[in-house]
C-alpha positions in Angstrom: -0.2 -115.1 -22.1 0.8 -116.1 -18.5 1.6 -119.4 -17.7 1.5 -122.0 -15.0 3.7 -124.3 -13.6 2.4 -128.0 -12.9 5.2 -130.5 -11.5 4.9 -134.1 -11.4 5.0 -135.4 -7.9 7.6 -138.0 -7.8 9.9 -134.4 -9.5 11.2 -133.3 -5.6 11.6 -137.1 -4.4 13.1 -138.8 -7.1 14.7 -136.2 -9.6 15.8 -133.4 -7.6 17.8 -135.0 -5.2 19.8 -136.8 -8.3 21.0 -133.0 -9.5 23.2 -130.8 -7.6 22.5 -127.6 -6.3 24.9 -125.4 -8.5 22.6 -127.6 -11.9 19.5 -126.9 -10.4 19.7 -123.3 -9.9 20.3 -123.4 -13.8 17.7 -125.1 -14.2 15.3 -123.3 -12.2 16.4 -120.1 -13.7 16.1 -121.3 -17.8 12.4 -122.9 -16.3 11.4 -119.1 -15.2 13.4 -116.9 -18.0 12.4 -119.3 -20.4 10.0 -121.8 -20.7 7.6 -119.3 -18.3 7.7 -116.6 -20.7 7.8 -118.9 -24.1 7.2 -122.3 -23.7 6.7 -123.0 -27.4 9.4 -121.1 -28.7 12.5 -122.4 -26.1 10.8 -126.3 -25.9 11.8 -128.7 -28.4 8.5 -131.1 -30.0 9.4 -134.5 -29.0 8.3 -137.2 -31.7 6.9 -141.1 -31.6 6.0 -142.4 -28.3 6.4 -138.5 -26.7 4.6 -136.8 -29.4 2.6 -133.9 -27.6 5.1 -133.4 -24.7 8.5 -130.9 -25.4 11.7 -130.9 -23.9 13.8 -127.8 -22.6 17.8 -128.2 -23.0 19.7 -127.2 -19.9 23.0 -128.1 -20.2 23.3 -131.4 -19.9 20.2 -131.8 -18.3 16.8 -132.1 -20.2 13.2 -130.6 -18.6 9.9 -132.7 -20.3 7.0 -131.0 -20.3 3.5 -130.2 -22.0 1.7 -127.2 -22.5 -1.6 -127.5 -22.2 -3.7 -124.1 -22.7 -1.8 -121.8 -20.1 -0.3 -124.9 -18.2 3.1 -126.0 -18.2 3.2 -129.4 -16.7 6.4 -130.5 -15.9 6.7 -134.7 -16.3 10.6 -134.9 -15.7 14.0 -133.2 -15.2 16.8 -135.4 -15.6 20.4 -135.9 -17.1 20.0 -136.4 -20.9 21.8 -140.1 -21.3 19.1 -141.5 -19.2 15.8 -139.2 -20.1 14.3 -141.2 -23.0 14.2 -144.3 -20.7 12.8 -143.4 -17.5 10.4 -140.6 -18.9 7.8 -143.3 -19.8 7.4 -144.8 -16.3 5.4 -141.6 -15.4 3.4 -141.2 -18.8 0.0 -142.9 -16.9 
């Protein structure tokens, strides 16, 4: 199955200028070679309040997303001692 990529808005104005540019090339590159090609297999079930959303580990950096049918939509990309709280904000 071919998947699509889906990324939350506020992704390039707030998270993205938090990372450097060595990190998100990493990032960019486990997104495509992984979660593109197997996004069940390489992202993680998340549990409680996240139930139905998955995360991808990249380094020290963790990508939430859901996969919905042939959609990968991307909620948040951010360093992982701060994920849990600030991933909620954009749940609505």
């Amino acid at each position: 199955m071919e998947y699509r990529l889906i990324y939350h808005p506020n992704i390039v104005s707030e998270d993205l200028p938090k990372i450097s540019k060595n990190i998100k090339e990493i990032i960019k590159r486990a997104i495509e070679e992984r979660l593109l090609k197997d996004p069940v297999s390489f992202g993680v079930p998340l549990r409680k309040n996240l139930k139905g959303y998955r995360k991808l580990r990249v380094g020290d950096y963790r990508v939430i997303h859901k996969v919905s049918g042939n959609l990968i939509i991307i909620l948040k990309i951010v360093h992982r001692k701060e994920v849990y709280g600030k991933v909620f904000s954009r749940l609505s």
